[in-house]
C-alpha positions as CSV (number, residue, x, y, z in Angstrom):
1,X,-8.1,-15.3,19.2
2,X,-8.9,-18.0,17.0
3,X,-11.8,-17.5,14.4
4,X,-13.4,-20.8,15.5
5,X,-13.8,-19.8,19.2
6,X,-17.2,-18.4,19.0
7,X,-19.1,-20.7,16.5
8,X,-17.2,-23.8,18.8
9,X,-18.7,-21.9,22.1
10,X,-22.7,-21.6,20.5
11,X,-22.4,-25.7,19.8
12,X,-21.3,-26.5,23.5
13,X,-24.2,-24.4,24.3
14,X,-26.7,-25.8,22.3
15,X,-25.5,-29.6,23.8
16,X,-26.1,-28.4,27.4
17,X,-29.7,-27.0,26.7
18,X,-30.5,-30.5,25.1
19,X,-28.8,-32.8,27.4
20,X,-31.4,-35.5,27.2
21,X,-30.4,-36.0,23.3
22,X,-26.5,-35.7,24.2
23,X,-26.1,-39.2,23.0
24,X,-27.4,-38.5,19.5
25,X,-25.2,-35.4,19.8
26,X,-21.6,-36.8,20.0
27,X,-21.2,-37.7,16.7
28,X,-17.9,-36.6,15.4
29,X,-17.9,-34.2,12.7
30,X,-17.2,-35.6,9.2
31,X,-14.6,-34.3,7.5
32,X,-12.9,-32.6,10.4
33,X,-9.7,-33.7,11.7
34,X,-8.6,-32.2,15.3
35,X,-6.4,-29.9,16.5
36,X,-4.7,-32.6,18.7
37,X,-4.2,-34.9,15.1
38,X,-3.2,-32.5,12.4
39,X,0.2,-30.4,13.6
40,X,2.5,-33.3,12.8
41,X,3.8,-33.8,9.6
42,X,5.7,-31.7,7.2
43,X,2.2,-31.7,4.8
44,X,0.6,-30.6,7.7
45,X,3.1,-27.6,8.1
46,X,2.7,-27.2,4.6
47,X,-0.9,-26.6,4.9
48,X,-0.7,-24.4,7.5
49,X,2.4,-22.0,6.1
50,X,-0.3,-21.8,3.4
51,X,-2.6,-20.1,5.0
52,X,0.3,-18.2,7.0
53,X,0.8,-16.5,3.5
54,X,-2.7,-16.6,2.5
55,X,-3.3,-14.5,6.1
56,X,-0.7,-12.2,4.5
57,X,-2.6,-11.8,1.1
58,X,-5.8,-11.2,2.6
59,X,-5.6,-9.7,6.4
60,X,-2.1,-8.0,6.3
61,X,-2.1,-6.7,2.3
62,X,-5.2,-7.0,1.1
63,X,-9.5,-6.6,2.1
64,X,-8.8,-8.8,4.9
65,X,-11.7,-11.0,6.7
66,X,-12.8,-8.6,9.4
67,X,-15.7,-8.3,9.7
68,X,-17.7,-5.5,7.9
69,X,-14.4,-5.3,6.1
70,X,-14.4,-2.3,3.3
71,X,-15.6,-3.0,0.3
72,X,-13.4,-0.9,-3.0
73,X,-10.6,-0.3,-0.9
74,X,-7.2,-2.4,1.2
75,X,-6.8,-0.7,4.7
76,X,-3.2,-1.3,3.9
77,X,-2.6,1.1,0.9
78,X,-4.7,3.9,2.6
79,X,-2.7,3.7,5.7
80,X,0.6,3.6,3.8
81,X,0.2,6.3,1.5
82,X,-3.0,8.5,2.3
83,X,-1.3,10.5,5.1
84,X,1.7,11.7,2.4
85,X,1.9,15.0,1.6
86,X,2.4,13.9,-2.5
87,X,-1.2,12.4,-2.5
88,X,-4.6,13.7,-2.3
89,X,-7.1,11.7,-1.8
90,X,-10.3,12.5,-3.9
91,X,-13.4,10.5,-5.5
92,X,-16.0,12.3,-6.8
93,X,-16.2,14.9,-4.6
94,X,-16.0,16.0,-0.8
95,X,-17.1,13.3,1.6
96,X,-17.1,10.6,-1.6
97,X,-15.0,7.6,0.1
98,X,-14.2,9.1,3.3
99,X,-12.4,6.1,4.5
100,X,-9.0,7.5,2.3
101,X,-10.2,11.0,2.7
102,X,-10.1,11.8,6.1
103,X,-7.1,9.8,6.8
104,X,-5.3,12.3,4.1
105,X,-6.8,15.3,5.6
106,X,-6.0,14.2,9.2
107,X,-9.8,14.9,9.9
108,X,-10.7,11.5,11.9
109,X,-11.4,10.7,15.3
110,X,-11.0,7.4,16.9
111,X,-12.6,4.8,15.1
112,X,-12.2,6.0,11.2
113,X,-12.8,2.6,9.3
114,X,-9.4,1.7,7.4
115,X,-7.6,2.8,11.0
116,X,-9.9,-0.1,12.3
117,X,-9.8,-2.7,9.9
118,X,-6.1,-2.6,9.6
119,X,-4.9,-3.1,12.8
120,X,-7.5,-6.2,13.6
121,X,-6.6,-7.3,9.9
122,X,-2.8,-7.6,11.4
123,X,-3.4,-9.3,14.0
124,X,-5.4,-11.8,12.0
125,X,-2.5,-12.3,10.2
126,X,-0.1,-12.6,13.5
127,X,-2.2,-15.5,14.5
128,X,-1.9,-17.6,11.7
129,X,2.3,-17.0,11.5
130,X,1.6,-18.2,15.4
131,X,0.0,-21.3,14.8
132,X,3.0,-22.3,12.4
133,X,6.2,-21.1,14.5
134,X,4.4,-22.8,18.1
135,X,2.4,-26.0,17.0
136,X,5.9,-27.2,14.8
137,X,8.6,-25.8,17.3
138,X,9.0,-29.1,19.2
139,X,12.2,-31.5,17.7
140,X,10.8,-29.8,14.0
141,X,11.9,-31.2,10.6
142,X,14.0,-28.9,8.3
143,X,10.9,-28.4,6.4
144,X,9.3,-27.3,9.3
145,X,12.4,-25.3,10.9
146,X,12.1,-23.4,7.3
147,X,8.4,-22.7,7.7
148,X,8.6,-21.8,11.1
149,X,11.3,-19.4,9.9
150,X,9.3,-18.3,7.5
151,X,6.2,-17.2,9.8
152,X,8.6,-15.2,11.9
153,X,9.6,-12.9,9.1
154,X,6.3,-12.3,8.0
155,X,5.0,-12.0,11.7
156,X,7.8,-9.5,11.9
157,X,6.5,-7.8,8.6
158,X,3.3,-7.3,10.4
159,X,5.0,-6.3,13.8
160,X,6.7,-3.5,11.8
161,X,4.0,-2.4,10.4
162,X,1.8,-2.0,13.5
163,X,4.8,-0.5,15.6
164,X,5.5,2.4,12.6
165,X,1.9,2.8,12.9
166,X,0.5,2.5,16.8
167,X,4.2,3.0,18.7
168,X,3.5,0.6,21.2
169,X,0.9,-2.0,20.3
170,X,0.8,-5.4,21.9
171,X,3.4,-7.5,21.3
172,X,1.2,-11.2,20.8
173,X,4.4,-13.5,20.1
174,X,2.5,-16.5,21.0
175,X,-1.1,-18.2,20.4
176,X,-3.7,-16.3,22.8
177,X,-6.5,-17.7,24.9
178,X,-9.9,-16.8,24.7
179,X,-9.8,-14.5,28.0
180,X,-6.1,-13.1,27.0
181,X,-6.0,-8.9,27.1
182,X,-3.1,-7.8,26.3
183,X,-1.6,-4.7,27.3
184,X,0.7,-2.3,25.1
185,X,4.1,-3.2,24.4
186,X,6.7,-2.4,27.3
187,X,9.3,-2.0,24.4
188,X,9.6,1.7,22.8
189,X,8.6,2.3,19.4
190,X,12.8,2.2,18.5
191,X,12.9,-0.7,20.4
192,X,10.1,-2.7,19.0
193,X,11.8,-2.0,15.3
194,X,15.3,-3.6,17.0
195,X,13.1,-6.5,17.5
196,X,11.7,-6.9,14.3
197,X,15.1,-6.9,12.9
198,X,16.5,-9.6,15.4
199,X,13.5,-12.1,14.4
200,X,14.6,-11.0,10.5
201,X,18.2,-12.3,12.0
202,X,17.3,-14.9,14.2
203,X,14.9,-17.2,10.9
204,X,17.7,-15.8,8.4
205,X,19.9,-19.7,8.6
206,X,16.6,-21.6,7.9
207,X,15.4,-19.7,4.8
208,X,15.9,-20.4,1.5
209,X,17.4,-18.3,-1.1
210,X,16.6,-16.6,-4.2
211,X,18.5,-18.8,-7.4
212,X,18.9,-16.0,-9.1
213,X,17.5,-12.5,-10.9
214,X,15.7,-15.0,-12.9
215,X,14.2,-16.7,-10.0
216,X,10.6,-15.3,-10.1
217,X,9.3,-17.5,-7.9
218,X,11.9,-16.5,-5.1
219,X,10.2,-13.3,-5.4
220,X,7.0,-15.1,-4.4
221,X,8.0,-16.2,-0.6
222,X,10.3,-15.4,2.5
223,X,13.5,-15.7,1.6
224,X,17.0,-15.0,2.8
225,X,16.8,-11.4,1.0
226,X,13.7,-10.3,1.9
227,X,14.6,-11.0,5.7
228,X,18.2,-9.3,5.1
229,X,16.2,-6.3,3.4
230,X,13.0,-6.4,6.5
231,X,16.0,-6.0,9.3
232,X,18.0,-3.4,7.6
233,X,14.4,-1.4,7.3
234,X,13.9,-1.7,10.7
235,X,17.7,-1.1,11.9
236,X,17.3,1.9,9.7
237,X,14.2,3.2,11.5
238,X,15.4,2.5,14.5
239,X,18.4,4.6,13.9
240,X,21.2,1.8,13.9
241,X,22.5,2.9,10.8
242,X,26.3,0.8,11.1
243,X,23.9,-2.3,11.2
244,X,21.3,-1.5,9.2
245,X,24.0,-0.6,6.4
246,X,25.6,-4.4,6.8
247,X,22.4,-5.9,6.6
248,X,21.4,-4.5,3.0
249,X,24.7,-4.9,1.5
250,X,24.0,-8.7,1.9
251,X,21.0,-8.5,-0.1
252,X,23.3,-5.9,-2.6
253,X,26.3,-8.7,-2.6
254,X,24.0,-11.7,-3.2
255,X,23.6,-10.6,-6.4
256,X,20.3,-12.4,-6.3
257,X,18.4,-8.9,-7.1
258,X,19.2,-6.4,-9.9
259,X,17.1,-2.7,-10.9
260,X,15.4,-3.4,-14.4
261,X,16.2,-1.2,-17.3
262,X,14.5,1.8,-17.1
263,X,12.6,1.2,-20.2
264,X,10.7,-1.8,-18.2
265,X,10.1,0.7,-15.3
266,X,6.1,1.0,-15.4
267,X,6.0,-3.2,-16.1
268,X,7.5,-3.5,-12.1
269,X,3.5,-2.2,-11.5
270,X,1.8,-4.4,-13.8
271,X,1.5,-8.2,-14.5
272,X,4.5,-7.8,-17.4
273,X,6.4,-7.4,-14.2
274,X,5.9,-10.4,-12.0
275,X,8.7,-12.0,-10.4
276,X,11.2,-9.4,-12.2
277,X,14.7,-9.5,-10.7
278,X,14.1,-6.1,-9.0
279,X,11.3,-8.0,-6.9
280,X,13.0,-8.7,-3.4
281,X,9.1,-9.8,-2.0
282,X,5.6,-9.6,-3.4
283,X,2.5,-11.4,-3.3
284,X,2.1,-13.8,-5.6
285,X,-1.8,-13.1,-7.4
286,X,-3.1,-16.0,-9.6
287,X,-6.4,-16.4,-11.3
288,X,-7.8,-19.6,-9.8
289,X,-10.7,-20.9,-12.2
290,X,-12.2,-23.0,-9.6
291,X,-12.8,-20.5,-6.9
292,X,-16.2,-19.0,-5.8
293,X,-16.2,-15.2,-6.2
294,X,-16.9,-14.8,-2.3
295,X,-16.6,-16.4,1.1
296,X,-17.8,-20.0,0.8
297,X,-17.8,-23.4,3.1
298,X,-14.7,-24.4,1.5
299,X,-12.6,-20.9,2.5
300,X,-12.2,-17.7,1.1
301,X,-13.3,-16.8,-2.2
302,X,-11.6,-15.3,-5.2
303,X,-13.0,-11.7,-4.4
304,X,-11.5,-12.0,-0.7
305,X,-8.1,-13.0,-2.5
306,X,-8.2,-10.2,-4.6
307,X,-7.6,-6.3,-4.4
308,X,-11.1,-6.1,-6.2
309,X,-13.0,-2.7,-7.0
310,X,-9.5,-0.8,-5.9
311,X,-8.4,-0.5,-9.5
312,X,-11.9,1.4,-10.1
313,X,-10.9,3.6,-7.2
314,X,-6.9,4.3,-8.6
315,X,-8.4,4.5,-12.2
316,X,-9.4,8.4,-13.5
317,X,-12.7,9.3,-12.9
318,X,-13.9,8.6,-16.1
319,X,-17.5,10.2,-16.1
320,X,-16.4,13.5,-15.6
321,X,-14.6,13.4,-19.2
322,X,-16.3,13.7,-22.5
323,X,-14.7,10.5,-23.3
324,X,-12.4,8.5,-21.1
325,X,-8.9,8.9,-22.5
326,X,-7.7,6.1,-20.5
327,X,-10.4,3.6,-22.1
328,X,-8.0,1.4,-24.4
329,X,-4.9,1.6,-22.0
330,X,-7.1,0.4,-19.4
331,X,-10.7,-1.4,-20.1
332,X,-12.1,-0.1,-16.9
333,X,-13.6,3.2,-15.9
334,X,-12.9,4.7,-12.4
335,X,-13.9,7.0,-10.0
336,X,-10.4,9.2,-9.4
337,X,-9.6,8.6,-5.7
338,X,-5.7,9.4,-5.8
339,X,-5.0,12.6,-6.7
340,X,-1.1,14.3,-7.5
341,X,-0.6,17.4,-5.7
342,X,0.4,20.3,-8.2
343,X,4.2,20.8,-6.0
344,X,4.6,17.1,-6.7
345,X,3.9,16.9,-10.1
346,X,6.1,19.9,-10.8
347,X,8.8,19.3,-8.9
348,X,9.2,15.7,-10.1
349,X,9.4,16.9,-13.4
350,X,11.9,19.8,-13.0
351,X,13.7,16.7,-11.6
352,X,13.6,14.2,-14.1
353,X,12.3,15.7,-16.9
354,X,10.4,13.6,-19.1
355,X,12.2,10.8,-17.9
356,X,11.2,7.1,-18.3
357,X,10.4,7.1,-14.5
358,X,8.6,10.2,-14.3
359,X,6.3,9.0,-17.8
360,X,5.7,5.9,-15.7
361,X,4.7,7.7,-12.5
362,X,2.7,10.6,-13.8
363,X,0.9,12.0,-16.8
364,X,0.3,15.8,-17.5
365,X,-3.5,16.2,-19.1
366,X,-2.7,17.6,-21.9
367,X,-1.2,14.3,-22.5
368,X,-3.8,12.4,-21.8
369,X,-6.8,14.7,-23.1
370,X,-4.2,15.2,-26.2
371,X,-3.0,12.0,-26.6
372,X,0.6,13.3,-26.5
373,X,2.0,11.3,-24.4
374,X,3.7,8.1,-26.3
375,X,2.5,5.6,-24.1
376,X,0.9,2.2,-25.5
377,X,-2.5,2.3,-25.2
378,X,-3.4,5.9,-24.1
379,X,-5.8,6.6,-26.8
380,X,-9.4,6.5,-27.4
381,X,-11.8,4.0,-28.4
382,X,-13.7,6.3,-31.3
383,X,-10.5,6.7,-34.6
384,X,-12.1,9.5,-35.3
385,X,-11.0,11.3,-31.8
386,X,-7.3,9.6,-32.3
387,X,-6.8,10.9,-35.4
388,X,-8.3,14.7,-35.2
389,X,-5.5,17.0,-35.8
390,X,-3.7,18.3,-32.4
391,X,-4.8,21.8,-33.1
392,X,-8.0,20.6,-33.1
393,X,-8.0,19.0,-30.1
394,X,-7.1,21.9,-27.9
395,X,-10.6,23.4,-29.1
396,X,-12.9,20.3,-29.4
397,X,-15.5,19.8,-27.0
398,X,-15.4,16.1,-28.0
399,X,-12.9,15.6,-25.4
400,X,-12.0,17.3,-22.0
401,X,-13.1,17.2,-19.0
402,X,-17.2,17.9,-19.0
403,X,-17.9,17.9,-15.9
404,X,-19.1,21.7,-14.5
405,X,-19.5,21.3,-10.4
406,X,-16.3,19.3,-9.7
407,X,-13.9,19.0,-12.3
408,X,-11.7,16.2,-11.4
409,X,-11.5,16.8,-7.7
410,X,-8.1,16.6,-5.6
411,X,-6.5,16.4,-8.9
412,X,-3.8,19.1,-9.9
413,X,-2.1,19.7,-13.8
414,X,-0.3,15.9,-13.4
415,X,-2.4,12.9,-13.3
416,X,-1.7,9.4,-11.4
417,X,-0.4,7.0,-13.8
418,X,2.1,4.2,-11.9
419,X,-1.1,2.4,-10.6
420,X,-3.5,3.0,-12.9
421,X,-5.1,-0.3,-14.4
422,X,-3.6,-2.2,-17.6
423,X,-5.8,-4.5,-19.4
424,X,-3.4,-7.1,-19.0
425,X,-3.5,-6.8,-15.2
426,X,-6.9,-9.1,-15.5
427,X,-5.4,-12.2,-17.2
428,X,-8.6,-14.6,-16.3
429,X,-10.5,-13.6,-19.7
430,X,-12.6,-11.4,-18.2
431,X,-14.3,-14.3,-16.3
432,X,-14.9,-12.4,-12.9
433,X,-14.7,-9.1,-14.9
434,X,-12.2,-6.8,-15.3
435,X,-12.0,-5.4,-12.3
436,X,-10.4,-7.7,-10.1
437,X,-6.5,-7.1,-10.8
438,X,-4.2,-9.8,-11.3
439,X,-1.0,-8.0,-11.2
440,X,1.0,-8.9,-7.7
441,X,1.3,-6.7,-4.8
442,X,4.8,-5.3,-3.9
443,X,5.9,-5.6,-0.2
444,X,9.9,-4.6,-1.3
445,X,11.8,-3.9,-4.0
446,X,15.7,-3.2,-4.6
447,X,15.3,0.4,-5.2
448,X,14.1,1.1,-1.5
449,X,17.2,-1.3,-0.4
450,X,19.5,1.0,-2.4
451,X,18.0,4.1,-1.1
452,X,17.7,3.0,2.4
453,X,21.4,1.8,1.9
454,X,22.2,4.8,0.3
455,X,21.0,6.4,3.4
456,X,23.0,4.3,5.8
457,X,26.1,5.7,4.1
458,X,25.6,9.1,4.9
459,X,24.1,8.5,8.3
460,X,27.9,6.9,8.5
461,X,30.0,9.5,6.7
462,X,30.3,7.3,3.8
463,X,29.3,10.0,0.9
464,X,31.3,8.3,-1.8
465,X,29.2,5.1,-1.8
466,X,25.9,6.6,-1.0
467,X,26.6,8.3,-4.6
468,X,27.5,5.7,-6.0
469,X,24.2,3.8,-5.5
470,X,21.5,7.1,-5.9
471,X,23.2,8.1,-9.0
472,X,22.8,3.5,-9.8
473,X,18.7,5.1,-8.9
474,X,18.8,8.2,-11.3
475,X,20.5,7.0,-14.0
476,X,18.2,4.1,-14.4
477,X,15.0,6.5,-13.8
478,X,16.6,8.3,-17.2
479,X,16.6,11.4,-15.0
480,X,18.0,14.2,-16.3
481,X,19.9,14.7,-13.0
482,X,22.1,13.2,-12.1
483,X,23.7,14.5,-8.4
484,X,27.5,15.2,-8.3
485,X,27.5,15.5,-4.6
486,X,24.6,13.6,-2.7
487,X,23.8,14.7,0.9
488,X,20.5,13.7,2.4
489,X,18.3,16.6,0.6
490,X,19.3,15.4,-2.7
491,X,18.0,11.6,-1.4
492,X,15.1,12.5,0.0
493,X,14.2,13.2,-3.1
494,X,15.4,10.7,-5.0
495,X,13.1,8.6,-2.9
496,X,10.1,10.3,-2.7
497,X,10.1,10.4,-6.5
498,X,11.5,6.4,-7.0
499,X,8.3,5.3,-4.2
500,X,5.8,7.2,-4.9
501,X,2.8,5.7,-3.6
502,X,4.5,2.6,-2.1
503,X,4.1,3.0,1.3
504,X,7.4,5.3,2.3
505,X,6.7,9.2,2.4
506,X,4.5,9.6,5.2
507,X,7.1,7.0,7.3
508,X,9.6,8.8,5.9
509,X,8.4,12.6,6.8
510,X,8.6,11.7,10.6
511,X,11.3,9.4,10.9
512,X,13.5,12.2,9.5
513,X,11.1,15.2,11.1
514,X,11.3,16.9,7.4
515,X,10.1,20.6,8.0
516,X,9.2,20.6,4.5
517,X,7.2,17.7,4.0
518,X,5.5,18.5,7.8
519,X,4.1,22.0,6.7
520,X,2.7,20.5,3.7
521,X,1.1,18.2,5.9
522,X,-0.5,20.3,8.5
523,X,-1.5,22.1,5.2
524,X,-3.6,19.2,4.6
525,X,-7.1,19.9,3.8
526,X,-7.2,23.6,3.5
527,X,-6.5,24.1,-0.4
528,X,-8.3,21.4,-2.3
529,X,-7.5,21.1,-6.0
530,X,-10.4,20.8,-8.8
531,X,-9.1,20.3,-12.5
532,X,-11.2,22.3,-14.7
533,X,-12.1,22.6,-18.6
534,X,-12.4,26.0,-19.5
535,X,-14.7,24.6,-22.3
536,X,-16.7,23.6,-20.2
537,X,-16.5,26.0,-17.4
538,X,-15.2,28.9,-18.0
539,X,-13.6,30.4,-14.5
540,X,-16.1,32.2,-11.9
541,X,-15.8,34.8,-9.8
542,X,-15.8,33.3,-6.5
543,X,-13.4,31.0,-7.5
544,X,-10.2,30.7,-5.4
545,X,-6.2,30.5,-6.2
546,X,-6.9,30.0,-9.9
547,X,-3.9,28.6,-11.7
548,X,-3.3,27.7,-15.1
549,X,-1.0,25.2,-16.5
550,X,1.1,27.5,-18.5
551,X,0.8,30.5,-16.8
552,X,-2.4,32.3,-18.8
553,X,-5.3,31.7,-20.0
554,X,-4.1,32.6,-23.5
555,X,-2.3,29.5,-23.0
556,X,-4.4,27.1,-21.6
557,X,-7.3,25.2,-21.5
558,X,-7.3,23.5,-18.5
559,X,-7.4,25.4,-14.7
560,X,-7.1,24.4,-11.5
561,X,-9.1,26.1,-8.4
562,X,-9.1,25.4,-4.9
563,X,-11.9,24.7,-2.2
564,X,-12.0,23.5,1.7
565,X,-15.0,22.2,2.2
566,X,-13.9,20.2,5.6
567,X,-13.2,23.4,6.4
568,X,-16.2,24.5,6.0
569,X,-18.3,22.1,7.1
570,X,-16.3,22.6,10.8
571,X,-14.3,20.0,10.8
572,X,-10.3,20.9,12.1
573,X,-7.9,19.7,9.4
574,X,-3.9,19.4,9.3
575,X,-1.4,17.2,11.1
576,X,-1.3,17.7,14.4
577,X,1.8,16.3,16.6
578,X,-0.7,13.5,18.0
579,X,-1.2,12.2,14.4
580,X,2.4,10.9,14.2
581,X,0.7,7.3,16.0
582,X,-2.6,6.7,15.1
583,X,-5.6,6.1,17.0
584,X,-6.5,2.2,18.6
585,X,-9.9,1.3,17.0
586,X,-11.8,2.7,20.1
587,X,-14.0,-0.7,20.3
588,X,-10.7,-2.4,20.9
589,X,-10.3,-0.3,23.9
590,X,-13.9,-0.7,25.1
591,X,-13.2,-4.8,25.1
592,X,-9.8,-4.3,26.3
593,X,-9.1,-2.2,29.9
594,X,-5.2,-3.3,29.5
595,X,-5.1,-1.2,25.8
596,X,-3.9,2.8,26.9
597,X,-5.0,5.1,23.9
598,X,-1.9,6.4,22.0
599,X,-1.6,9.9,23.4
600,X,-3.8,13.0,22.5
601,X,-6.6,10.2,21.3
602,X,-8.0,9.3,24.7
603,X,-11.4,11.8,24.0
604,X,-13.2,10.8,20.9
605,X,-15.2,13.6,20.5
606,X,-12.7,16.3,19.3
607,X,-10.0,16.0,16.1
């Protein structure tokens, strides 16, 4: 429904209650033009392909203009990455930012917030890829046959997205009325991913195309590549793996896209890495000097464009150490919402080693408390902690982690590092402070085409060249395996290590129905992590599953214990078979009879 609706209803109102001044009344709006005037001309298209992508950045990707909205948080990175089993989601402790943590714990009923303001979010966003592909579809221009083809893809983006997610949601390919209710898609979940890939298909002839791997700004909008990659996605999940597999080798034959070394790996994740030939679509993040910092009469401002306060939730909690030994690499405290489960950590290492991807991805403690780890930055802000003597370290009660009652909670031995905060990342001079990151926000890279491709081939029988491109994967990571025989064990996990937190595992674990990955995931919730400093508190007796990082005590200072305090506090946690869709926001279904509730959600008032 359009935004304007509502406000445009109050005014007629107002008119009829005052009819004896409805000559004083119609005076037409200055600064204004009408609906019937503006969706002409290709500057009129322009305008409103504008705020296709800026719907994109905002509703689809970003804090979106719901209302209410969250405030530290983008609905779209919980919901992509929160229900993984290779990500806790923590804060400062149980029940601190519950819109991440009970979406990771599978403890929410039918209205939990970043369930809520992501699906109206992508719908916002559907309407304004509407009003481009219907108001210029009559006799358009090329300009306008490009735009329109652009809206389709990124309406399809959106479609994908809330099919993976809801199954079956409504299908709204066309501009709504004001008394529209639309009813669940007739289409099956496989069916609705067939269609995203035919609209991918269908805009591919009118896009343009990337110039080059030099080409950063054909990283910044729709192109041919990212519509190739979008169908092959959706082919793949749909289980048409012949066609899936032809439409990523067109992005792998255009030669348009290349991996970066893997000595630029962590830059893909930071500004450094803008528009790098490995980007096949991101959104393009620029500090705008002459933007409010919110919402003003003249549109959004810069805070809505931004992923603001986020980076204080991805950054390390950095009150609960002595001193923060992110502080230089980063500028910016945080408050330690994504946590690394102890399996992943460790078996991402056995993996790779200390690889360039896996020093990119995670740090151990010791490396950070230490200093140990060789990374630019990751030092303190005193000289006189940077340059005490190792040995020293490991006993000083100048650093560590201080804090008594929660440790770092949902943290294991191996801390986040891929999306933790640069000081570079805020390139406005610390105008609007420096926490509002600059850095652009990944919808696809080459890595997952490869992988996905990868997969293709062995869904196909074709084991030669699925090697050929996962070994292309490990050998750029610096891995220190590299797989003489690749079957779809060995690239499972190559992915989950190559995407960590970029929106694939938890798709990933039930498109495939991994046993492993789903009885870590019904797991969820019942052993909770809390990174201790034996310094600082030494272990208790009532504490449970202690483990140390290198086996003993004698060897370690830092512990980890485990709590369940959902558990505790009654709530049932752990996947459950009806968790595979999520919930419909439960007021959508009170405005809308035609909406069915995804099955096993219809009663609110049990898990």
């Amino acid at each position: 429904m359009n935004k304007h609706i509502i406000p445009l209803f109050a005014l007629l109102v107002g008119v009829a209650a005052f009819s004896s001044c409805e000559d004083q009344l119609d005076i037409p709006q200055k600064g204004v033009t009408s609906e019937s005037e503006f969706y002409k001309t290709d500057a009129d298209c322009a305008k409103a392909l504008a705020s296709a992508y800026e719907g994109f950045m905002v509703n689809t990707l970003g804090r979106t203009t719901v209302s209410g909205g969250p405030g530290i948080y983008t609905p779209a990175r919980v919901l992509a990455n929160d229900p993984g089993d290779d990500v806790l989601y923590g804060g400062g402790n149980y029940g601190d930012h519950e819109f991440g943590g009970a979406v990771n714990q599978f403890r929410y009923l039918s209205n939990p917030e970043a369930i809520n303001f992501h699906y109206k979010g992508l719908y916002l966003s559907v309407h304004s890829d509407n009003l481009v592909i219907e108001k210029f579809k009559e006799s358009p221009t090329a300009y306008q046959k490009q735009a329109i083809a652009e809206a389709r893809v990124l309406r399809a983006y959106n479609f994908f997205l809330l099919s993976c997610y809801w199954g079956q949601p409504p299908l709204v390919d066309h501009l709504l009325g004001a008394n529209d209710l639309p009813s669940n898609s007739e289409m099956t979940q496989q069916q609705y991913f067939e269609w995203v890939a035919k609209e991918c298909q269908e805009a591919e002839p009118d896009l343009t195309e990337r110039k080059s791997t030099a080409d950063k700004f054909g990283a910044y909008r729709v192109t041919k590549g990212f519509a190739q990659a979008l169908a092959g996605k959706a082919l793949l999940f749909a289980k048409k793996y012949d066609q899936a597999k032809a439409e990523f080798k067109k992005v792998i034959d255009s030669g348009k896209y290349a991996l970066v070394p893997g000595s630029q790996f962590a830059n893909l994740f930071h500004v450094e890495g803008d528009g790098a030939p490995e980007k096949i679509f991101e959104i393009n993040m620029r500090y705008n000097p002459a933007a409010g910092d919110w919402s003003t009469g003249q549109g959004l401002g810069y805070i809505n464009h931004s992923t603001w306060m986020e980076s204080n939730c991805f950054n390390w909690r950095a009150g609960n150490f002595v001193v923060n030994p992110a502080g230089v690499y980063c500028g910016l405290d945080g408050w330690g919402s994504i946590g690394v489960p102890e399996w992943f950590g460790n078996a991402f290492h056995d993996n790779d080693g200390d690889s360039p991807r896996f020093k990119a991805t995670l740090i151990h403690v010791d490396d950070a408390v230490y200093q140990t780890s060789g990374i630019e930055g990751m030092k303190y802000q005193n000289d006189e902690l940077n340059n005490m003597p190792l040995e020293e370290k490991k006993t000083s009660k100048e650093i560590g982690i201080k804090d008594p009652t929660q440790g770092l909670y949902c943290q294991s031995f191996y801390l986040p590092l891929k999306l933790l905060m640069r000081a570079s990342d805020t390139d406005d001079g610390g105008v609007h402070g420096n926490n509002l990151r600059l850095n652009n926000i990944i919808v696809m890279r080459y890595a997952e085409v490869l992988l996905d491709y990868a997969e293709c081939c062995l869904q196909t029988g074709d084991n030669a060249e699925a090697k050929k491109y996962v070994n292309m994967i490990q050998e750029r990571a610096g891995s220190k395996t590299i797989s003489a025989n690749v079957d779809m064990e060995v690239l499972k996990k190559e992915k989950m290590f190559e995407m960590w937190f970029e929106g694939c595992r938890f798709q990933d674990i039930l498109r495939w129905n991994d046993q492993a990955g789903l009885a870590r995931l019904k797991e969820a919730g019942k052993q909770v992590p809390h990174l201790f400093d034996k310094l600082f508190r030494p272990v208790q007796s009532g504490d449970e599953n202690v483990v140390w990082e290198h086996g003993t005590e004698a060897n370690s200072r830092f512990y980890i214990t485990h709590t369940h305090e959902a558990m505790d506090k009654g709530f049932k946690v752990g996947f459950e078979d009806k968790d595979r869709l999520f919930p419909y926001p439960s007021d959508v279904i009170d405005m809308n009879p035609n909406l069915k509730q995804n099955p096993g959600w219809e009663s609110a008032s049990t898990k």
